[in-house]
C-alpha positions in Angstrom: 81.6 64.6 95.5 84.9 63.8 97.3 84.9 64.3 101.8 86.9 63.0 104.3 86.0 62.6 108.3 87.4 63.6 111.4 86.3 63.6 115.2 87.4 66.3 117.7 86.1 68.0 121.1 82.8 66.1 120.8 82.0 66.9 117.2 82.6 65.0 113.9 83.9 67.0 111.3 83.1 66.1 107.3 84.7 68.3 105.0 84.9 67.4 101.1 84.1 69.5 97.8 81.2 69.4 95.3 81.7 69.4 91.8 79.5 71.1 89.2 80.9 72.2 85.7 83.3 74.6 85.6 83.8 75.1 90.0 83.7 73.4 92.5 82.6 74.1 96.6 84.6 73.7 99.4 82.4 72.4 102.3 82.0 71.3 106.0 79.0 69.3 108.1 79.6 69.6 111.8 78.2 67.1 113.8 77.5 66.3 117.5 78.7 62.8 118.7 75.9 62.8 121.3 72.2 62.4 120.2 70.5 65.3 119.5 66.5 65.9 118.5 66.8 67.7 115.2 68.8 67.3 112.5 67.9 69.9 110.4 71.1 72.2 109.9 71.8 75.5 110.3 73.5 76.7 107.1 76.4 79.5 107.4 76.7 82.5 104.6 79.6 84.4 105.1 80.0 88.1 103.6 81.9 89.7 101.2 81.7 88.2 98.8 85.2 87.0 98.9 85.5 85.7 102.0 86.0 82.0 103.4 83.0 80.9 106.1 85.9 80.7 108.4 85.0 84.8 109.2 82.1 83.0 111.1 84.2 80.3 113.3 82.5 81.1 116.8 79.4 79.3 115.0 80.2 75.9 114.8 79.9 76.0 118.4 76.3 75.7 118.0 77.3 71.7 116.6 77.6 70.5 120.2 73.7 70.3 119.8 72.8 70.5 116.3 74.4 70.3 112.8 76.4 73.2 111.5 77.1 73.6 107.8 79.8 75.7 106.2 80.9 76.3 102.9 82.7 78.6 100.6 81.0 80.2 98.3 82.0 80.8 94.5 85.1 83.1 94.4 86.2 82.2 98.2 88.2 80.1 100.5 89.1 76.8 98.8 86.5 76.7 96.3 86.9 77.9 93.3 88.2 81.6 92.7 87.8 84.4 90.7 90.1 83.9 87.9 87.7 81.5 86.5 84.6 83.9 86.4 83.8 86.9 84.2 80.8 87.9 85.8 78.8 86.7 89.0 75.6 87.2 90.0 72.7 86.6 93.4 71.2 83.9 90.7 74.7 82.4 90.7 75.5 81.8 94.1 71.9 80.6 95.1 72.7 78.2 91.8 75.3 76.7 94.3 73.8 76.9 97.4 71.0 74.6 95.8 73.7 72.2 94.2 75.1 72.1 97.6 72.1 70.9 99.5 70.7 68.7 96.6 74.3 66.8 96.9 74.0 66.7 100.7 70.3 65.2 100.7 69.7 68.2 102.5 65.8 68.9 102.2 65.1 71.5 105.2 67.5 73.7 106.5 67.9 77.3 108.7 70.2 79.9 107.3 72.3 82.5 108.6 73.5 84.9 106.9 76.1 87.5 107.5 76.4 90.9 105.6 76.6 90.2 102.2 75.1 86.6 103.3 71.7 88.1 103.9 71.4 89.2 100.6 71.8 86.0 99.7 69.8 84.4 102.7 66.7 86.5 102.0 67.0 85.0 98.7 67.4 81.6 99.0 64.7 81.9 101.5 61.8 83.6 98.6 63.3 80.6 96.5 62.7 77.8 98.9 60.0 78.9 101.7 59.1 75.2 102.0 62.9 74.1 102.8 63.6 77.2 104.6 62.9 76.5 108.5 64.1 80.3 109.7 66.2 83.1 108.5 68.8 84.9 110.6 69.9 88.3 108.8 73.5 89.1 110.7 74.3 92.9 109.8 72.7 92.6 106.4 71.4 94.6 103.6 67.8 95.2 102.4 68.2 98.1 99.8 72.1 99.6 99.4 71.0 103.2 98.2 69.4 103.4 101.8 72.2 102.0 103.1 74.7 104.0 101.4 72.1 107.6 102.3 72.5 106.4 105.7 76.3 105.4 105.9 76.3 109.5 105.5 74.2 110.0 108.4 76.0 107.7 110.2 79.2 109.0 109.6 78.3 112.9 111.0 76.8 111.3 114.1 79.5 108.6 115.2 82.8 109.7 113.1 85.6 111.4 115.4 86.7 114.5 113.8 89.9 113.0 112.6 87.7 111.0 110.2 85.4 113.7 109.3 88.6 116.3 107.8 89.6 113.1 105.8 85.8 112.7 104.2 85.6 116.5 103.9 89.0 116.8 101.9 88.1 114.3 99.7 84.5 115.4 99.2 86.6 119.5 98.7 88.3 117.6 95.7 91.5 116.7 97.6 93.5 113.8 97.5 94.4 112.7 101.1 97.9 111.2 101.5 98.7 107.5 101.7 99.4 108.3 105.4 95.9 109.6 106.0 94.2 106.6 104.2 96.4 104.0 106.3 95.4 105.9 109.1 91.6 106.2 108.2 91.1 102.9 107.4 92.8 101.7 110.7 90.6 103.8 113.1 87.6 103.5 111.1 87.7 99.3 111.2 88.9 99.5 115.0 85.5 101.7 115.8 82.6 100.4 113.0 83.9 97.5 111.6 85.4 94.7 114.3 85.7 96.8 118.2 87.9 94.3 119.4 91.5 92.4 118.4 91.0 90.5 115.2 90.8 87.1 116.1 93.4 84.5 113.6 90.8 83.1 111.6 89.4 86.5 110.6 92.7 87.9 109.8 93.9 84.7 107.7 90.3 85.1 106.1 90.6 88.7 105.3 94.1 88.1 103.7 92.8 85.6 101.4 89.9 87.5 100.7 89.3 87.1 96.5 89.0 91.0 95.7 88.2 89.5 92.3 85.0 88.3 93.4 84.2 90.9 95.5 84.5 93.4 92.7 82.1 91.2 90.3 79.7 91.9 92.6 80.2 95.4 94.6 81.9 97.2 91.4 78.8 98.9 89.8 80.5 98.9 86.7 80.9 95.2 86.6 77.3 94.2 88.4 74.4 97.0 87.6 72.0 94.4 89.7 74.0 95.5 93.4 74.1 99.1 92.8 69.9 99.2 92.3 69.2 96.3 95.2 66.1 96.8 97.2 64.5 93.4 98.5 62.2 95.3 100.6 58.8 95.2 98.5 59.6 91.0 98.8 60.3 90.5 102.4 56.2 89.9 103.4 56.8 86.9 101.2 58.9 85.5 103.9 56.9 83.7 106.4 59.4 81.4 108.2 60.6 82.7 112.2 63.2 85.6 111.5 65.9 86.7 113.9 67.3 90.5 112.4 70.9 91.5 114.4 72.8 94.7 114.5 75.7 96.3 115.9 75.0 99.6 117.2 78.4 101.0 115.7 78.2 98.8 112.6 79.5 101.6 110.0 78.9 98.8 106.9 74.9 97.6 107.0 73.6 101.0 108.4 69.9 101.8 108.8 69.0 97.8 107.5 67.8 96.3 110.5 64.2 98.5 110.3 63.4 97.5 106.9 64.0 94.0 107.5 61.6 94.1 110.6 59.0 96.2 109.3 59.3 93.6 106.1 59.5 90.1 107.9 55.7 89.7 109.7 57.4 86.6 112.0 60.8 88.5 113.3 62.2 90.4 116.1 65.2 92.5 116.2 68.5 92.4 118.3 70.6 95.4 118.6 74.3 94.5 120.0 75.1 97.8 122.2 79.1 96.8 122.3 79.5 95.7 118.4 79.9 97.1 114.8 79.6 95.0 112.3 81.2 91.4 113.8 79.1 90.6 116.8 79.3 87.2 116.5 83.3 88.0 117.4 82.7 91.4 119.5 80.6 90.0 121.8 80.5 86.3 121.2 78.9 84.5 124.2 76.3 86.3 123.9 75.2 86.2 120.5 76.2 82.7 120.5 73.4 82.1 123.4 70.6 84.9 121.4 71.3 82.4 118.5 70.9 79.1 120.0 67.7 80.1 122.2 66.2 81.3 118.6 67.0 77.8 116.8 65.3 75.9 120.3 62.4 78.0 119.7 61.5 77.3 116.3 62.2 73.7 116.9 59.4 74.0 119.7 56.9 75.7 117.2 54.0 73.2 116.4 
């Protein structure tokens, strides 16, 4: 394990990489410079997978009080990439994220995870209920074929018409043009993906996304465990405080936050009227402050 140390706007900064056989993880502690009362960290899990943790930037704010942890999981940001995997699966990357706290002396922690980061929050989580202090699920995924039954829903209620002749000419057999996809893609991330103007670290982060990984995972021809995923019958196994948030217009983890509530006997549910599927970014102060106010809670609990 190799790091290196800097101080800026109140909080030190400790970034290094962990090695372990064949890859190696890309990581960074954030750290108050004023005392604070608990040092247990909140760990970050980005989505994709693919994508660096720098997608959830507006988080580290929460290291003027506390300690923030961030790393890159296997197949993103500076750790190490796809090329160097044939396959990938949930077992792996918990594999890491257990590598990465044993290495840290980490031995109680509070997770947040983000899309795809749920999936493997909720599962870190059954694997370490002793370790796991509380669970944020940020626009996650409890069982894809709902998700994917309700994406359709979703669409017919919230799609502009626009969108809707591009879904019914492909679903007619038809090949839309490459100006029709450009187009569709655009309007459909400006409405149900991020509502407001991409911010540099997620656009840097989404054009160094590793497609490669994301494919190992999301391809069901490459990874039969995604395309059957359904945690639900688990989640009552999950007794630590949960926080569940949504975006209203979140075309991506549709019709998740329910099962995740009705699951998790110790949560509550957040619903983001102004976001899709970034409201950490979309509306930031205000998650930011839902966030916090959770973590000071279960500090407080006895």
């Amino acid at each position: 394990m190799n790091s290196n140390t800097k101080t800026c706007a109140g909080v030190e900064v400790k970034a290094g990489f962990i090695e372990n056989g064949n890859y190696q993880t890309y990581y960074e502690i954030h750290t108050p410079n004023v005392n604070f009362k608990d040092n247990t960290p909140i760990i970050l899990l980005a989505g994709g997978p693919g994508l660096s943790f720098k997608t959830l930037t507006p988080l580290f704010s929460l290291a003027e009080t506390r300690l923030v942890i961030g790393y890159d999981q296997l197949g993103s940001g500076r750790s190490t990439r796809s090329e160097r995997f044939s396959s990938l699966t949930i077992k792996d990357f918990v594999e890491q994220f257990k590598t990465l706290v044993t290495q840290l002396n980490i031995t109680e922690f509070h997770l947040l995870g983000h899309s795809w980061g749920t999936i493997l929050g909720v599962n870190i989580a059954l694997q370490y209920p002793k370790k796991t202090k509380s669970l944020i699920l940020h626009s996650g995924i409890a069982n894809w074929k709902v998700c994917l039954e309700e994406r359709e829903k979703f669409a017919k209620e919230h799609f502009p018409d626009e969108l809707k002749q591009v879904i019914k000419k492909m679903n007619e057999g038809l090949k839309p043009s490459p100006e029709e996809v450009e187009h569709f893609t655009y309007e459909y991330n400006k409405l149900f993906y991020c509502r407001v103007k991409y911010p540099n670290y997620l656009i840097k982060s989404i054009e160094d996304k590793d497609v490669g990984t994301n494919q190992l995972i999301w391809n069901p021809e490459k990874n039969k465990e995604i395309a059957s995923y359904n945690i639900c019958r688990k989640l009552n196994e999950i007794h630590c405080p949960a926080l569940i948030i949504s975006g209203k217009y979140d075309g991506v983890s549709v019709g998740q936050a329910q099962l995740f509530k009705s699951g998790i006997k110790k949560s509550r549910h957040i619903e983001f009227q102004n976001s899709s599927h970034y409201s950490h970014i979309e509306e930031e102060d205000q998650f930011n402050e839902y966030i916090s106010n959770f973590l000071i809670e279960v500090d407080n609990l006895v």
